[in-house]
C-alpha positions, 0 to 999 in steps of 0.5 A: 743234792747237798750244797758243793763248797768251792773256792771263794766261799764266805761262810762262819767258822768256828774257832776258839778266841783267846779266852777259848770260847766259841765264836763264828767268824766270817771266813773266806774258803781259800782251798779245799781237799780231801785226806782220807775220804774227808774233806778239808777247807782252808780258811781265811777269817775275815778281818783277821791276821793272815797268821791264823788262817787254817784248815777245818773239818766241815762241822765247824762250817756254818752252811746256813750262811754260806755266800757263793762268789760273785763273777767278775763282769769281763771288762779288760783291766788295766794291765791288759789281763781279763777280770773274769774269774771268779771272785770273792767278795774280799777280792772285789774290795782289794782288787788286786794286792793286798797291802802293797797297793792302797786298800778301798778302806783308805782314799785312793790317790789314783797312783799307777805302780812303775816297774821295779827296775832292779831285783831286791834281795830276799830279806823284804819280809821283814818290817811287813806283817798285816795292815797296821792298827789306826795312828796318826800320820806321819807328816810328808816331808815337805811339811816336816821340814817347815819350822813349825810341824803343829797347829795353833789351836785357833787355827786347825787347817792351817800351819802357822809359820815360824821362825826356826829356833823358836822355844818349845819349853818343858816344865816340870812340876816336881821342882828337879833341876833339869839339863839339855843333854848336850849333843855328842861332840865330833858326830858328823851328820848328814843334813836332813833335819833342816826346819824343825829347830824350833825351840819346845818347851816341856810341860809336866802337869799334875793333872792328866787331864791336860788339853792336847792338839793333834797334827792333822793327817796331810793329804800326801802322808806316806801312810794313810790313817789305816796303815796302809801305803798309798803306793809301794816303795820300787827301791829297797826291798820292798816291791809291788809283788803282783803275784801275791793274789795267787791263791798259792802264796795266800796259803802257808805251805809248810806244817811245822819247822823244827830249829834247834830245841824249839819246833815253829808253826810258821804263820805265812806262806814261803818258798821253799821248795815244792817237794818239802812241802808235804813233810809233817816237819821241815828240819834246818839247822840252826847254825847255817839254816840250811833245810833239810828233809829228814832228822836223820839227814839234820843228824849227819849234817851236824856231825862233826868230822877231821875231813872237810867235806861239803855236807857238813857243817862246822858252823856253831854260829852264824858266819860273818863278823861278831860286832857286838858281844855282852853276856850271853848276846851277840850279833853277827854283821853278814854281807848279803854278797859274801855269805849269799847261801846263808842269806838266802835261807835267813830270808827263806825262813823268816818269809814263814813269818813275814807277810806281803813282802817279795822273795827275791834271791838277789841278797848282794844289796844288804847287810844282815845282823843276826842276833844270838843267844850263847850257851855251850853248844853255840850261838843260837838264832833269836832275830836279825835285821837286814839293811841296805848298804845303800839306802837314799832314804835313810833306811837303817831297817829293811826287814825285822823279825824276833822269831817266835820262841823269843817274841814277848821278852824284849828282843823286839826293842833290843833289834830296834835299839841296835840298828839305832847305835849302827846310825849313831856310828854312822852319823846318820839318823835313820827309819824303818822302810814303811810301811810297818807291820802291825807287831813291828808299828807296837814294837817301835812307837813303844821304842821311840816312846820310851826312847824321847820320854827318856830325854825329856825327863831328864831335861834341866832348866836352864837358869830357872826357866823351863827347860827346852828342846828341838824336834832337831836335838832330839833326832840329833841325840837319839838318831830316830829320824824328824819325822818319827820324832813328831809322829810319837810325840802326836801318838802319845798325845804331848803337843799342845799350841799355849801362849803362842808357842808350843809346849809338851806337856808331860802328865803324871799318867804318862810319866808314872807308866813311862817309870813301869815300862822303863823298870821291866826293860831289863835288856839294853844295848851297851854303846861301849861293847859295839866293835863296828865300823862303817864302810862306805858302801858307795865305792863299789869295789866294796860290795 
């Protein structure tokens, strides 16, 4: 009898790599089906992006090496459900969440997840993909806010203590003077900087080849060294979503989305409803974004007419508040409350490339900002962000996505850069929600990089002596938070403990490719074409 392949499956796969050669990764079984008399295996490659999962005909199955699934032994688990069902070997390792609860590669802090006590909105897909790759921690926020965030080099495991204001100095081996940019005068700011006033001086050496020390991970930092939360967040957007084990969610249910002139092959799964999932393409107009099951029914959709009438759509660019407009880009603020349907199916679309992030329908909570490219047939769709009106740890970023057909050409870091000027309006300093994923965590540590480089190459000295700066005058200047202050400082290696004091030191590596990157990033924000102003979302007559 030949060997039956059931659920839970791990076999090799064929597939093309990125040069398109052959390889034969490890691949779990997610689904099996029949289409026309022959059957088809969905697959999940092991250690691989859920985006690439698929389905395969037999002959790329390697059945020399097929693993069948191991059975669960029937002890009661700790919320009361039976642990008997079959199990993958992926699964055992989990156990039950993928990455909203603390995966077995990381420590277990033996954390139990409390209930969340409020629908969120359905924008929570965004700041999320897969676990992110290996960086340093981010510090915990009682040890941000000592004055001293680095070790002395004699004295790894311990942080020195100092007094606030203390100097860290910068020096600059090309002999330009250079200046402390001031901060902004009549910016008011809420105090959550306290402790990281010491004084750094900064270093540019001609010799890359400068010693370094790096903060080590503190046991309760809020991501672990793989990227992964010790435990979710149970406000905001982003909540423990125990059905995502179902097999269901763990497979993309829609074949392809046509949005305007492009055509999207979504990478995860999204709830839209059960019927349009066995079309070969789903159509959404890419004004309103409202999904519809045919061309024909897109077309009338789109047919302009005197009379209004429900079913048409008159919408050549999202609804809400254009605040910022310069050449062809432009964003358009949306109030999840006032705008519920065209929220709604925002999220529904970006959930079909957002991972590990719940779905809910309650957008009332949040603001979108929706970024637009012009031509003459109106605003088109090329990312948004959602925010909290309120958010109680300065969250200036729920969710983010650059769709597709625009990722790779800046618009990722024009997003980020924009939600930075909202906070610098705002007097706040703000942060995405963590954890991030693996193409938002690129997309920001090269934004924050660049970003404080920016400010300490074109520090002076001040009366011949190296010129100096605060972990507190950075985050003041440019409103990323303390915390992501220092972990990119730790990222691109700057800190080092000399003589006492610390001192960033900046090679001609990281200078010279600091000057490349900063060449090629042609799309900026202009502070000067922003027309916004913030609302007090705390006074509840607003919402």
């Amino acid at each position: 009898h030949p060997v039956e392949i059931v659920e839970g499956c791990r076999l090799p796969v064929l597939r093309k790599n990125q040069e398109h050669e052959d390889e034969w990764p490890l691949a779990e079984i997610l689904s099996v089906k029949e289409v026309s008399s022959r059957k088809l295996y969905y697959v999940h490659y092991i250690d691989f992006n859920k985006r690439l999962d698929e389905w395969v005909t037999g002959d790329r199955l390697d059945m020399k090496k097929l693993q069948f699934p191991k059975k669960e032994a029937k002890t009661p688990t700790k919320n009361g459900l039976p642990g008997s069902r079959p199990s993958s070997p992926e699964r055992e390792v989990r156990k039950s969440l993928d990455l909203n609860v603390q995966s077995a590669t990381a420590p277990s802090r033996g954390k139990t997840l409390p209930t969340p006590k409020r629908k969120v909105e359905a924008v929570p897909m965004a700041t999320q993909v897969p676990p992110a790759p290996p960086v340093p921690s981010l510090p915990s926020s009682t040890e941000a806010s000592q004055a001293s965030v680095f070790p002395a080099v004699r004295e790894p495991s311990t942080f020195k203590s100092r007094e606030d204001h203390e100097p860290i100095s910068l020096l600059t081996t090309n002999g330009n003077a250079r200046r402390l940019i001031p901060s902004q005068p009549g910016r008011k700011r809420k105090a959550n900087c306290g402790g990281a006033d010491e004084m750094i001086k900064v270093l540019q050496y001609n010799n890359p080849q400068s010693a370094s020390v790096f903060l080590p991970p503190p046991e309760d930092s809020q991501d672990s060294s793989d990227g992964i939360p010790s435990a979710p967040r149970m406000t905001g957007s982003l909540v423990s979503d125990r059905s995502h084990d179902d097999i269901v969610t763990r497979m993309k249910n829609i074949e392809c989305i046509e949005l305007g002139r492009h055509r999207l092959k979504p990478w995860y799964f999204s709830p839209y409803p059960q019927e349009l999932t066995t079309l070969p393409i789903l159509y959404l107009c890419e004004f309103c974004l409202k999904y519809l099951k045919s061309l024909k029914c897109l077309q009338r959709h789109l047919v302009r007419i005197n009379v209004a009438h429900d079913t048409k759509c008159n919408l050549r660019h999202p609804p809400g508040n254009e605040i910022y407009r310069k050449g062809t880009i432009s964003f358009f603020e949306i109030d999840g409350r006032k705008n519920k349907t065209y929220s709604q199916n925002l999220c529904l679309l970006a959930k079909c490339f957002l991972d590990h992030k719940t779905l809910y329908y309650d957008t009332d909570p949040f603001l979108f900002y929706v970024m637009t490219e012009y031509d003459s047939k109106g605003f088109h769709i090329v990312g948004y962000f959602s925010k909290e009106k309120e958010s109680t740890e300065d969250y200036n970023v729920a969710c983010i996505l650059t769709l597709p057909p625009y990722q790779r050409r800046g618009y990722g870091k024009l997003l980020i850069e924009f939600s930075y000027e909202l906070s610098k309006v705002e007097g706040k300093t703000g942060t995405p929600e963590k954890p991030l994923s693996d193409l938002g965590l690129l997309s920001y540590r090269s934004y924050w990089s660049q970003t404080i480089l920016e400010i300490l190459m074109d520090l002076k000295p001040d009366n011949g002596e190296r010129p100096q700066i605060t972990i507190n005058e950075i985050s003041e200047i440019t409103s990323v938070k303390k915390e992501d202050v220092i972990s990119t400082l730790q990222y691109l290696n700057l800190i080092n403990y000399y003589k006492g004091q610390y001192i960033l030191t900046l090679s001609e590596d990281i200078v010279d490719g600091h000057e490349r990157a900063m060449q090629k990033r042609h799309l900026r924000i202009d502070p000067k074409c922003l027309h916004f102003t913030p609302k007090d979302w705390s006074k509840r007559g607003k919402w």
